[in-house]
C-alpha positions as CSV (number, residue, x, y, z in Angstrom):
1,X,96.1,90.3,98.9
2,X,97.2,90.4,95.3
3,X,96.1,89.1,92.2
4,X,92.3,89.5,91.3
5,X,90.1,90.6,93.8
6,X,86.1,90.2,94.1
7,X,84.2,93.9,93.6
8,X,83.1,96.0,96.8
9,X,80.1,97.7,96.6
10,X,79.3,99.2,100.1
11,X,80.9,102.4,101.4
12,X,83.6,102.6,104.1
13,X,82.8,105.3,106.9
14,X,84.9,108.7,106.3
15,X,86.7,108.3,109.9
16,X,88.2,104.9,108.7
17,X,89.2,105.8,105.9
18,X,91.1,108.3,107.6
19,X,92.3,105.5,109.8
20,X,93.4,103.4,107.1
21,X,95.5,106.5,105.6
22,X,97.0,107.3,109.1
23,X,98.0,103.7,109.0
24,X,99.3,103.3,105.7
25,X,103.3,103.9,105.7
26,X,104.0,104.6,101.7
27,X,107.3,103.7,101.9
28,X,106.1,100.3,103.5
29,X,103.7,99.9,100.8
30,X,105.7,100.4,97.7
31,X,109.0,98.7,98.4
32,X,106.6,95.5,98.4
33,X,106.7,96.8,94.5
34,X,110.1,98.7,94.3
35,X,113.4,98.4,95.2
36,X,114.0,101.8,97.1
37,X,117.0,103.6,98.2
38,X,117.2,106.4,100.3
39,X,118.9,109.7,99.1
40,X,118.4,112.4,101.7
41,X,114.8,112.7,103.3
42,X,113.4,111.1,100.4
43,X,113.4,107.2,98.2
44,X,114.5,106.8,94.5
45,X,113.9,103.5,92.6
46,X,113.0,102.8,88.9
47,X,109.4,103.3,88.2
48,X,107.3,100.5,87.9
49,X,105.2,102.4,85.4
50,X,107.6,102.6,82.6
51,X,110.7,101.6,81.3
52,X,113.9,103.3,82.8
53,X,117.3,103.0,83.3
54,X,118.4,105.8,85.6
55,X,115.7,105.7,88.5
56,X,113.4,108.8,88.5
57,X,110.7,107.8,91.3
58,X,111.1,109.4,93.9
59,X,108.6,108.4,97.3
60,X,108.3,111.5,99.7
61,X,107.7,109.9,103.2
62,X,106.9,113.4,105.1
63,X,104.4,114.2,102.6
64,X,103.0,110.5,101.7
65,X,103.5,110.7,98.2
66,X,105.0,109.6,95.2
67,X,106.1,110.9,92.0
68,X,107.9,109.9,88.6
69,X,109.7,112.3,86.8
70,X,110.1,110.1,83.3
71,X,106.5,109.2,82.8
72,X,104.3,111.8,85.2
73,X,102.7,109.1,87.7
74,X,102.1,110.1,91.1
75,X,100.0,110.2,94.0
76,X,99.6,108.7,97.5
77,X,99.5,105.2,98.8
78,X,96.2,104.3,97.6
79,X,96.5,105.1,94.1
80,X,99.7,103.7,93.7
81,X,98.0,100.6,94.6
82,X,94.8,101.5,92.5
83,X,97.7,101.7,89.7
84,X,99.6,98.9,90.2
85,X,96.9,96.3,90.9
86,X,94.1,97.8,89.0
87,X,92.7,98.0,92.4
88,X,89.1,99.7,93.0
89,X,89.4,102.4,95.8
90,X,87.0,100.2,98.2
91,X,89.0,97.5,96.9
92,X,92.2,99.6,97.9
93,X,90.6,100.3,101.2
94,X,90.0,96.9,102.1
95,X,93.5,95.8,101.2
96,X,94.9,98.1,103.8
97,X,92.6,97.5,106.3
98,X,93.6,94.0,106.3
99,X,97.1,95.1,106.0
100,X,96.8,96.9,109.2
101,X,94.2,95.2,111.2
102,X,91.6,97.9,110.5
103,X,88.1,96.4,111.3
104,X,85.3,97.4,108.0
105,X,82.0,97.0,108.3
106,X,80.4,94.1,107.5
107,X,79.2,93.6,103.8
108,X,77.0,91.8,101.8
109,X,78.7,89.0,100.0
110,X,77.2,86.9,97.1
111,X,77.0,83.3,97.8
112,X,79.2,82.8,95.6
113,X,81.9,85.0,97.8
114,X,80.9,83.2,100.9
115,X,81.8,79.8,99.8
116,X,85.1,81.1,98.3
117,X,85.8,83.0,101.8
118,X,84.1,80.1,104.0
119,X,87.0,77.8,102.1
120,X,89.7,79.8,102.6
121,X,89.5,80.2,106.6
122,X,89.0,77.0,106.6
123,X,92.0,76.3,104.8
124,X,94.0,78.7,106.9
125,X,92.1,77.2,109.9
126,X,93.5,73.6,109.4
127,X,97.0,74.7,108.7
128,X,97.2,76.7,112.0
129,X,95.8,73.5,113.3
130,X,98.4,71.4,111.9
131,X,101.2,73.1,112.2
132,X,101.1,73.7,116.6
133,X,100.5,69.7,116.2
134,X,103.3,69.4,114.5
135,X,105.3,71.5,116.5
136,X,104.1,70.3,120.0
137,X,105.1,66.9,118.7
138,X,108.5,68.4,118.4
139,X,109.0,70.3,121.3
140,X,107.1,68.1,124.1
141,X,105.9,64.7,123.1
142,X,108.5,62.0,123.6
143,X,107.3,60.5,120.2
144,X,109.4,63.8,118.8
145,X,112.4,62.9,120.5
146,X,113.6,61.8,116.8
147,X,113.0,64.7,115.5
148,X,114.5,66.8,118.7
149,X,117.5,64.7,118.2
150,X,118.4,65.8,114.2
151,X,117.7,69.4,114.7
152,X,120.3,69.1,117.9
153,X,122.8,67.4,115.1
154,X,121.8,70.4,112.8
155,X,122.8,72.9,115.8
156,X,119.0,74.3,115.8
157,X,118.2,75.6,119.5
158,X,114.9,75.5,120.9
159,X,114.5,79.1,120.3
160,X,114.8,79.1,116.7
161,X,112.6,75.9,116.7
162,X,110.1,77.9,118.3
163,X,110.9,81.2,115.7
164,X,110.6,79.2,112.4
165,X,108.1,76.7,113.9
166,X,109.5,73.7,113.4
167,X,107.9,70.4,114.1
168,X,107.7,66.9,113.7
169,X,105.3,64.4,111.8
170,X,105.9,60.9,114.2
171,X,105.8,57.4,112.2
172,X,101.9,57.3,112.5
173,X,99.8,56.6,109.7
174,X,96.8,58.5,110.9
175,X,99.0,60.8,114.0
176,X,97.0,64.2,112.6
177,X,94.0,62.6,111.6
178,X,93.4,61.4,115.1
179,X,94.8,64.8,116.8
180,X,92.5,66.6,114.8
181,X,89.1,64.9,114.8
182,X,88.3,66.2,118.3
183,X,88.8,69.6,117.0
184,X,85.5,68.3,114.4
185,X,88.2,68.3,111.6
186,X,87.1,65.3,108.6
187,X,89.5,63.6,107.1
188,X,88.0,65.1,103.8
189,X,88.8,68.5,104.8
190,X,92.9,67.4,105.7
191,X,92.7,65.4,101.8
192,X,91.0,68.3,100.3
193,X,94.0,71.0,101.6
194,X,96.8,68.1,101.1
195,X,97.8,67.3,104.7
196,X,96.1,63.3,104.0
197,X,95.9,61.4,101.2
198,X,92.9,58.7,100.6
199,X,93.3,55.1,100.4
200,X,93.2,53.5,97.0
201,X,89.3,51.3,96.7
202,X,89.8,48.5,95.7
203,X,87.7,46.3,92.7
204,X,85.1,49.2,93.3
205,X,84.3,49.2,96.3
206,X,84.5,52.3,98.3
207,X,87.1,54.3,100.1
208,X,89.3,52.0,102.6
209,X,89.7,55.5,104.8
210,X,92.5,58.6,104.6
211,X,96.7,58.4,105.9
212,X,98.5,61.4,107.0
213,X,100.8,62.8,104.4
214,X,103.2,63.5,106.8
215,X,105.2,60.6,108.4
216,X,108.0,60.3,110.1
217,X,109.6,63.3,109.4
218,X,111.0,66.6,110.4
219,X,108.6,69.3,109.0
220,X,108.8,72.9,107.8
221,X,105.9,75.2,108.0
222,X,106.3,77.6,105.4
223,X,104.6,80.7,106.5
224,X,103.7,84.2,104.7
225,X,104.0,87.8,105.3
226,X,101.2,88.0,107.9
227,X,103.6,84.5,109.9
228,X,100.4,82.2,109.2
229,X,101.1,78.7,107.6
230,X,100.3,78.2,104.1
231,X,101.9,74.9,103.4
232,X,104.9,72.5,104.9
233,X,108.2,70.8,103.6
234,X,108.9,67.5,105.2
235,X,112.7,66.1,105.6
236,X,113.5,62.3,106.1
237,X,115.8,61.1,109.1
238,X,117.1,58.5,107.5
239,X,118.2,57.7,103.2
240,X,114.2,57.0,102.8
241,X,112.4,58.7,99.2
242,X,111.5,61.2,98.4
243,X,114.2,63.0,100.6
244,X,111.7,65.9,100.8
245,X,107.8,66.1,100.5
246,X,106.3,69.2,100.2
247,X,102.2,70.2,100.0
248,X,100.7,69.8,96.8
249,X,99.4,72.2,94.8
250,X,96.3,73.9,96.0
251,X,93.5,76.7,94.9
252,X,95.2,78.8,98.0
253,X,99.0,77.9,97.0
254,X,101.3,76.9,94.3
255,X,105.1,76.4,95.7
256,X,106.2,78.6,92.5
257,X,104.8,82.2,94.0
258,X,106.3,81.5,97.7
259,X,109.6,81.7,99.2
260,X,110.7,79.8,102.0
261,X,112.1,82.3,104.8
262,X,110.9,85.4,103.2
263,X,108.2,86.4,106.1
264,X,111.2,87.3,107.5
265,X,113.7,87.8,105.4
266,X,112.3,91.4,103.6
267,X,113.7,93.4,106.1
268,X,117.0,91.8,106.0
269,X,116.9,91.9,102.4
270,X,116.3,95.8,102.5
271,X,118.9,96.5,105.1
272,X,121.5,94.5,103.2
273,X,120.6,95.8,100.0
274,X,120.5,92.0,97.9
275,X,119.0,88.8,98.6
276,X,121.1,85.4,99.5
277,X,119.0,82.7,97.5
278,X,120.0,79.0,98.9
279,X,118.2,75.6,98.0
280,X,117.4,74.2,101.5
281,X,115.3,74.7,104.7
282,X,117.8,74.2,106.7
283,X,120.2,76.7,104.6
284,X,117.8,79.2,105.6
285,X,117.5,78.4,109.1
286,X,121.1,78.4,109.8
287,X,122.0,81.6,107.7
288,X,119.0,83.6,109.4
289,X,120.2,81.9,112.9
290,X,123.6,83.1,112.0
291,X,122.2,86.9,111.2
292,X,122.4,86.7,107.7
293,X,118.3,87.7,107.7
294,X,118.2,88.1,104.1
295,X,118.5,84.5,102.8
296,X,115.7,82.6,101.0
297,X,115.1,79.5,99.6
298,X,112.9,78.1,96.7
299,X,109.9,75.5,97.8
300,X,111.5,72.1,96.8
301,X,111.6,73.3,93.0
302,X,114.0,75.1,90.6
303,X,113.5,78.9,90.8
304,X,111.2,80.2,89.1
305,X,110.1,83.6,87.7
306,X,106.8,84.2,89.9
307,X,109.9,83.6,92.8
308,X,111.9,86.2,91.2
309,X,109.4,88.6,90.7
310,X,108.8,88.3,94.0
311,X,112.3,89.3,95.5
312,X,112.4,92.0,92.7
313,X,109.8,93.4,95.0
314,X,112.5,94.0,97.5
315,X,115.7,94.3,95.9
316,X,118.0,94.3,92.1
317,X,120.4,92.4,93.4
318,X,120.7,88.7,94.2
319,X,124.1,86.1,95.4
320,X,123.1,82.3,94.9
321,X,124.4,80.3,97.1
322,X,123.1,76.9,96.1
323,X,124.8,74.0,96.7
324,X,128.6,73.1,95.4
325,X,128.1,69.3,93.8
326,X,127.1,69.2,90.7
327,X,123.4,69.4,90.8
328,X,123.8,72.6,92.8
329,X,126.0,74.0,90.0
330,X,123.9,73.6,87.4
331,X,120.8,74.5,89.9
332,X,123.1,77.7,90.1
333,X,123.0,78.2,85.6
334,X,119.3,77.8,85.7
335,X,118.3,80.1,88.4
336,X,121.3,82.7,87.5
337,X,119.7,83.1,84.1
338,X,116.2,83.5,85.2
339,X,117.6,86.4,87.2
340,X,119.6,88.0,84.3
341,X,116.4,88.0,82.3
342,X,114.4,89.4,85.0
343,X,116.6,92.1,85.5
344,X,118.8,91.6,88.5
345,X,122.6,91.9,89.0
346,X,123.3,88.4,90.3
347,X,126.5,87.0,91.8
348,X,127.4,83.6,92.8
349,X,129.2,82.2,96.0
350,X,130.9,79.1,96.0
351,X,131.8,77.3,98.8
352,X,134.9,75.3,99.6
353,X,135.4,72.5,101.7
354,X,131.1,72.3,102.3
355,X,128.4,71.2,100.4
356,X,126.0,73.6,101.2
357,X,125.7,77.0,103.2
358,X,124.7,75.1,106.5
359,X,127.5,72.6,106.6
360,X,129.8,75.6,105.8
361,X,128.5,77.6,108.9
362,X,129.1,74.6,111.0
363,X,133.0,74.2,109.9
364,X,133.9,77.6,109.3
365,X,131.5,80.2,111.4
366,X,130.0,83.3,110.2
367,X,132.7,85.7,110.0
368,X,134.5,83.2,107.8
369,X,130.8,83.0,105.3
370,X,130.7,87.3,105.5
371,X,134.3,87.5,104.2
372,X,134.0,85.1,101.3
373,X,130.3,86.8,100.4
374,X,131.9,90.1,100.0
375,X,134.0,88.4,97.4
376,X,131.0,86.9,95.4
377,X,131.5,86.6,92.1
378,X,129.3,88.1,89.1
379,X,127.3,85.4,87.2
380,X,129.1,85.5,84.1
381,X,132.9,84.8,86.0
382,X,131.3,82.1,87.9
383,X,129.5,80.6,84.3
384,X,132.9,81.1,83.2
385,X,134.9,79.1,85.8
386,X,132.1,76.2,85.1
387,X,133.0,76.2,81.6
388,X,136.4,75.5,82.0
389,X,136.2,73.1,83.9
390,X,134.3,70.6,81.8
391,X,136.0,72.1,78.3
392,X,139.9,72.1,77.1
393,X,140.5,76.3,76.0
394,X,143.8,76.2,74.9
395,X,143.4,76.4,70.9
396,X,141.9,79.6,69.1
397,X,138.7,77.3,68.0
398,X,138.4,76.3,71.8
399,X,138.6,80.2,72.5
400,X,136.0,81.0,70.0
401,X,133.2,78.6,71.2
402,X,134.0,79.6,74.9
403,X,133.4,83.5,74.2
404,X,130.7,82.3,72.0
405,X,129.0,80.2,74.9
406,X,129.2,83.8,76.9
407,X,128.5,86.1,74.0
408,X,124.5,85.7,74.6
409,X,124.9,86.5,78.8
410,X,127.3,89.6,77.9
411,X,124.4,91.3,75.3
412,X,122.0,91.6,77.7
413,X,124.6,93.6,80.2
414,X,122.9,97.0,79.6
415,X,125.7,98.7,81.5
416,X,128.5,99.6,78.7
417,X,130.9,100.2,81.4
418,X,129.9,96.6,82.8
419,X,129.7,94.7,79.8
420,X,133.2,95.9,78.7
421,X,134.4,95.3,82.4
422,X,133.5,91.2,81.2
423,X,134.6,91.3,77.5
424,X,138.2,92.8,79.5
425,X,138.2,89.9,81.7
426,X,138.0,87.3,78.5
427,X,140.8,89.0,77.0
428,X,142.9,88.8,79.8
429,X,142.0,84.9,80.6
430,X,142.0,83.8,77.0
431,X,145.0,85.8,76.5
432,X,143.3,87.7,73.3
433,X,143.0,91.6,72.8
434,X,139.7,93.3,73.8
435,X,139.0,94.1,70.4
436,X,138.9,90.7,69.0
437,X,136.8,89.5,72.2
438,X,134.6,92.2,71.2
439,X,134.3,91.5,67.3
440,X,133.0,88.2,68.2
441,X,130.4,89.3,70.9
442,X,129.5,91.6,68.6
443,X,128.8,88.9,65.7
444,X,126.3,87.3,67.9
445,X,124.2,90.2,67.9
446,X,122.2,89.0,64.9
447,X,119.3,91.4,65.7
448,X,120.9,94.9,65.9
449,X,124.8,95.8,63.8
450,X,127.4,97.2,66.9
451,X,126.7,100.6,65.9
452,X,123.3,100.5,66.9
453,X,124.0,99.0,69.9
454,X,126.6,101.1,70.9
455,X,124.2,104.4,70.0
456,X,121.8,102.9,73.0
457,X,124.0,103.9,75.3
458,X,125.1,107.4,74.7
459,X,124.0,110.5,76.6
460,X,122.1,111.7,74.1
461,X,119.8,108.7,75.1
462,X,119.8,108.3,78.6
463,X,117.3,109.7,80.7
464,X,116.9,113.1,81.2
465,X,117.9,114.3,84.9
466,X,115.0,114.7,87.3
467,X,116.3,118.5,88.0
468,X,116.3,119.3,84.4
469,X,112.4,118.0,83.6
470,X,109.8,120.8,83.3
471,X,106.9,119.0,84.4
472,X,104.8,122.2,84.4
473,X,104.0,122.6,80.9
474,X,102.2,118.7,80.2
475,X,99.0,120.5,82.5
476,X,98.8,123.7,81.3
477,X,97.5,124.4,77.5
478,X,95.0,121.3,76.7
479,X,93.8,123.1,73.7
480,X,96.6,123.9,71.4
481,X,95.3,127.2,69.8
482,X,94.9,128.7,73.3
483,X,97.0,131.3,74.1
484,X,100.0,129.9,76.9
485,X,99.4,130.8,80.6
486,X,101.9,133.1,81.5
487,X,104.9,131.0,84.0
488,X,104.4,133.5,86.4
489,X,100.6,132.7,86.7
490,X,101.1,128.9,86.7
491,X,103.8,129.0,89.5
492,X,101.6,131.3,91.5
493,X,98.5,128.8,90.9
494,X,101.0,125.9,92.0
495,X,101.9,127.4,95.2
496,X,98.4,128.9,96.5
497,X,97.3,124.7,95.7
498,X,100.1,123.7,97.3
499,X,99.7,125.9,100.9
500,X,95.4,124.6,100.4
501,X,97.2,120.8,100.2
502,X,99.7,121.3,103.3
503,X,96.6,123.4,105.4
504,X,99.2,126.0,105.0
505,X,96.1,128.6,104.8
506,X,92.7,127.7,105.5
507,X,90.0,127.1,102.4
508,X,88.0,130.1,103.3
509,X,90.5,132.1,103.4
510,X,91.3,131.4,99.6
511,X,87.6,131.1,98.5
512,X,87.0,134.2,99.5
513,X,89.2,135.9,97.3
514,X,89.0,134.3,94.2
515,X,86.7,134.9,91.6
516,X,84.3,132.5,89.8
517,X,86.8,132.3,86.3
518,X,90.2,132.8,89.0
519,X,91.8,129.1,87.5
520,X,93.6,130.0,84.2
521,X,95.0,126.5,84.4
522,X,92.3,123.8,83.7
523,X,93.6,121.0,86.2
524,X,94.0,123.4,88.6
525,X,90.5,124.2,89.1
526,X,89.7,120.7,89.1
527,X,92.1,120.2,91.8
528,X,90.7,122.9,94.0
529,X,87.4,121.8,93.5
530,X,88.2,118.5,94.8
531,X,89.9,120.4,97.7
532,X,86.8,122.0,97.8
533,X,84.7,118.3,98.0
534,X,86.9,117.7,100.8
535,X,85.8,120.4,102.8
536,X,82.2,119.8,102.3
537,X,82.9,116.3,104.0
538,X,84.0,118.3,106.5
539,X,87.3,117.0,106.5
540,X,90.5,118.1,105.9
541,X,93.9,117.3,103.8
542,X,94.9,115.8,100.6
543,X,92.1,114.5,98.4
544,X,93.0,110.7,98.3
545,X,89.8,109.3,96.3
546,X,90.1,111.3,92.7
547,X,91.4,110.3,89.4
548,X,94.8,109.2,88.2
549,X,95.2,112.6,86.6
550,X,94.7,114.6,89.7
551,X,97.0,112.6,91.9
552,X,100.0,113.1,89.4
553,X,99.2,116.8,89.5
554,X,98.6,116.3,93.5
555,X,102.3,114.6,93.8
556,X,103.8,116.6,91.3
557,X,103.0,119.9,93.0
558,X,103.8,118.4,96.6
559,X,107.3,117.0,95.6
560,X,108.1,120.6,94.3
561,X,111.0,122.2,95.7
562,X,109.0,125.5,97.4
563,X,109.5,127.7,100.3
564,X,107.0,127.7,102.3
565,X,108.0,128.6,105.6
566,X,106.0,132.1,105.3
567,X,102.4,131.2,104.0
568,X,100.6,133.8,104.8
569,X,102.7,136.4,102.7
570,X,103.6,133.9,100.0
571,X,99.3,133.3,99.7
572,X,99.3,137.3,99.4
573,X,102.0,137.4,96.8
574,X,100.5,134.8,94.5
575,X,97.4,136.6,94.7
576,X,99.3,139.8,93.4
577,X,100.9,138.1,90.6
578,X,97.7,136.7,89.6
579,X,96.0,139.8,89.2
580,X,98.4,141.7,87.9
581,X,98.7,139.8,85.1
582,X,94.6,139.0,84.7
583,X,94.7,142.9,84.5
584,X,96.9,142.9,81.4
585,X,95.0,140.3,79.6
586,X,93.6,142.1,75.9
587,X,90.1,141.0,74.9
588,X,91.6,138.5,71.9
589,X,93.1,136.7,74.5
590,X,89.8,137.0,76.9
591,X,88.2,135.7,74.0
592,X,90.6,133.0,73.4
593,X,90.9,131.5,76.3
594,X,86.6,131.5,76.1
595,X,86.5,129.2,73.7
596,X,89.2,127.2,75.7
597,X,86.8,127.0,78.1
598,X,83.5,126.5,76.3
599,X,85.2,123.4,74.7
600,X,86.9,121.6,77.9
601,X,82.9,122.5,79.1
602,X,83.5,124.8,81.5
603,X,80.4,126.8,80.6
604,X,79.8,129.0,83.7
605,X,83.3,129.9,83.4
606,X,83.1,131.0,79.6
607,X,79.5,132.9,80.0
608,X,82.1,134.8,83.1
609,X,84.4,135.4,80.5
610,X,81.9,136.7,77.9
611,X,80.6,139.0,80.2
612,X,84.2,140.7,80.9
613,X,84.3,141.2,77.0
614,X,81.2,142.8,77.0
615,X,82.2,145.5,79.5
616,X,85.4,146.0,78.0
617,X,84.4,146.6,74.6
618,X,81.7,148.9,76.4
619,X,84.6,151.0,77.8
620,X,86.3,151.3,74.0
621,X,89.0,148.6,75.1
622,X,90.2,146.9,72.0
């Protein structure tokens, strides 16, 4: 599910939501978001909550939890989601219960909801419907035989027929609309979701009936992440037009959000750490066949940036391998600068001697296709190498407008190291020094003088390393007069919540021993009385369902570095350090942090306080 989603207003039993958090994997979850890599036991990427350069989100699988060390976010699965999507919690819940085949109870829709949901099984209905039609057509009917016949050409097997469920629409006008009426399908419904198309009335009279769209030709189904059909991609046998028909637009899809092959190819695309975008069906088939499981291809379109939003899910890094003709090449332009502005580091493969990555497979195997992709080149040698063919470079003018014609792709190279790794490359090529390459990059800057530019990228500017960032202090002093908490205090606070979080001790064993105004630091007692709303629900754990606040003070005390591996004399240690320093606390600071309370509202607390003054002043204490 993404995008909007409709309100829930019922509540979801306790136990499943417990099921649902047992199922959901947070790593699993947010790499649909994030490109993640592992260092040690944890996953860094660059938070998708701020700006970076230097990643400083960090995912903790052991402890299902997440946490930024530029901007402060964190929490567990669920509100990264909440986050992310803008999400509800039911909402949230009912996400990952469809995720992970969780059964909910049933609601109460408006009518409103029904229709939309009554339309969309339906929709999903007839395209499970129409796709084991097509596909039995392929596989058994002898009216598939063409069909059998040009995937046999294409060296397809029957096993990866039956993997990327193939098919075949025969050279029937109504072959579906006939298969399907028995099954109490109208040929409305088929117009309606694009699979038939409705006969032009003539001189106003009324319809003359529906035609399948579909006819005579070999037919992808294009499935999504749960491997259901959500449209198709038909392919002539013969030099008929269009060469490819694809399903229209719909309320349920538009081809310029989907990716053909990418049901599968995520987890390829995470184990080889970059996607392989081709143009073609078949591309795809014959890579994945071939074990490249991390190629894609775009729907019958030019990329676009919904498509590369998408693979940014998954990965920074993408090699286009369109095809080598002309139209390929500049295909190759197009979608190359889409990526650059959407972030990636793209590189190009060109292939030699083929005109696409199938027909290269065929001629020259695998092994052949792995060596030249480990010599893909980045998207501004490959733009390059198109220029000069098409432009004469051998006068200082012609040298000029080429380095000009880069100039733009080299400015938005954020790497320094990178960007003079290209401007090195011209010079040598062009035969000019690096500092005149540079001089003229630089003159194209019209928005920002080279000194600027160069000042981005010093290490006073970079971000600050994650083992350098106090993220203590942002939680502890709300009210600026108040006097600080002493460090020793908030460490010891930190590490008695974080052995309540782990179940390290048990709640009653804490309660018992604090007293009513124990919390110096605000947000901690917050968090301990949601640990505390936990219990009463007579459950146990990490609080999952409290606000943003709390679950970047939840994840920021759970990523801590701590040893914990003696709790019970750690929990008698904090408690020692606590009071020993309560002890020493003079009445001005008593009163101080009194009116801290009284205006964060924490009445009971400050009426504690003022009664503590009282004494002491009683006793002569000044």
């Amino acid at each position: 599910m993404g995008g909007e989603k409709q309100s829930v207003d019922y509540r979801i039993p306790e136990d499943i939501v417990e099921d649902i958090r047992i199922h959901a994997d947070i790593v699993e979850i947010i790499s649909e978001y994030v490109s993640l890599q592992r260092k040690g036991k944890n996953f860094l990427g660059l938070c998708p909550f701020h700006s970076e350069k230097t990643p400083s989100f960090t995912v903790t699988p052991d402890k299902q939890m997440y946490y930024c060390f530029g901007c402060h976010a964190g929490g567990n699965a669920f509100s990264f989601l909440m986050k992310k999507e803008n999400w509800s919690f039911p909402e949230t819940l009912e996400h990952l219960a469809h995720k992970y085949g969780i059964m909910l109870p049933e609601k109460e829709l408006s009518p409103r909801e029904k229709e939309q949901q009554a339309r969309r099984h339906r929709w999903e209905e007839l395209h499970e419907l129409a796709t084991d039609y097509f596909h039995d057509i392929l596989m058994n009917r002898p009216e598939g035989e063409p069909g059998r016949q040009y995937f046999s050409k294409r060296g397809v097997d029957l096993q990866t027929m039956n993997t990327f469920r193939l098919g075949y629409a025969p050279e029937r006008w109504e072959g579906l609309l006939e298969a399907l009426a028995p099954r109490g399908v109208r040929p409305e419904e088929l117009a309606e979701v694009g699979l038939a198309i409705e006969r032009e009335a003539h001189e106003g009279k009324v319809s003359r009936g529906y035609y399948d769209r579909f006819r005579n030709r070999v037919i992808f189904a294009i499935l999504d992440s749960r491997q259901k059909p959500i449209a198709f991609g038909g392919r002539v046998l013969d030099d008929a037009l269009p060469k490819y028909l694809n399903s229209p637009e719909t309320a349920f899809f538009s081809k310029g959000h989907h990716l053909y092959g990418m049901n599968r190819a995520y987890q390829g695309i995470r184990e080889y750490g970059f996607a392989l975008l081709c143009e073609g069906y078949m591309d795809v088939i014959a890579l994945q066949k071939a074990g490249f499981t991390h190629a894609v291809a775009s729907l019958g379109t030019a990329l676009t940036r919904d498509q590369a939003k998408l693979l940014r899910r998954y990965s920074r890094r993408i090699v286009v391998v369109y095809d080598s003709d002309k139209p390929g090449i500049q295909a190759t332009l197009r979608a190359g600068e889409i990526l650059k502005e959407e972030g990636f580091r793209v590189d190009v493969l060109s292939l030699v001697g083929a005109k696409d990555p199938d027909e290269y497979l065929q001629s020259q195997g695998s092994e052949k296709f792995k060596e030249d992709l480990d010599q893909a080149k980045p998207y501004i040698e490959f733009k390059y190498q198109v220029y000069i063919q098409d432009h004469s470079v051998h006068s200082a003018p012609e040298k000029r407008e080429l380095v000009s014609a880069l100039a733009g792709d080299i400015l938005k190279v954020t790497s320094p190291v990178e960007r003079e790794g290209y401007e090195r490359f011209l010079s040598l090529e062009l035969g000019l020094t690096l500092e005149a390459v540079q001089l003229e990059i630089a003159s194209k800057d019209r928005n920002k003088p080279k000194n600027l530019r160069e000042n981005e990228y010093s290490t006073a500017n970079q971000d600050i390393s994650v083992k350098n960032r106090d993220n203590i202090n942002r939680y502890v002093n709300p009210v600026p007069s108040a006097i600080p908490v002493p460090s020793g205090v908030i460490r010891a606070e930190r590490i008695l919540l974080r052995l309540l979080l782990e179940q390290l001790v048990s709640f009653a064993q804490v309660e018992a021993e604090l007293d009513k105004d124990f919390w110096k630091v605000p947000i901690h007692q917050q968090l301990f009385n949601a640990i505390e709303e936990v219990q009463l629900q007579n459950r146990t754990g990490i609080p999952i369902n409290v606000s943003e606040e709390l679950q970047s003070q939840i994840a920021n005390i759970m990523v801590e570095e701590a040893d914990v591996s003696q709790p019970e004399k750690l929990f008698q240690d904090c408690l020692r350090q606590i009071r020993s320093i309560q002890s020493e606390e003079t009445v001005e600071e008593l009163q101080t942090r009194m009116v801290s309370l009284e205006k964060s509202g924490d009445m009971a607390g400050a009426m504690a306080l003022l009664k503590e003054i009282g004494e002491r002043l009683k006793s002569g204490e000044k």
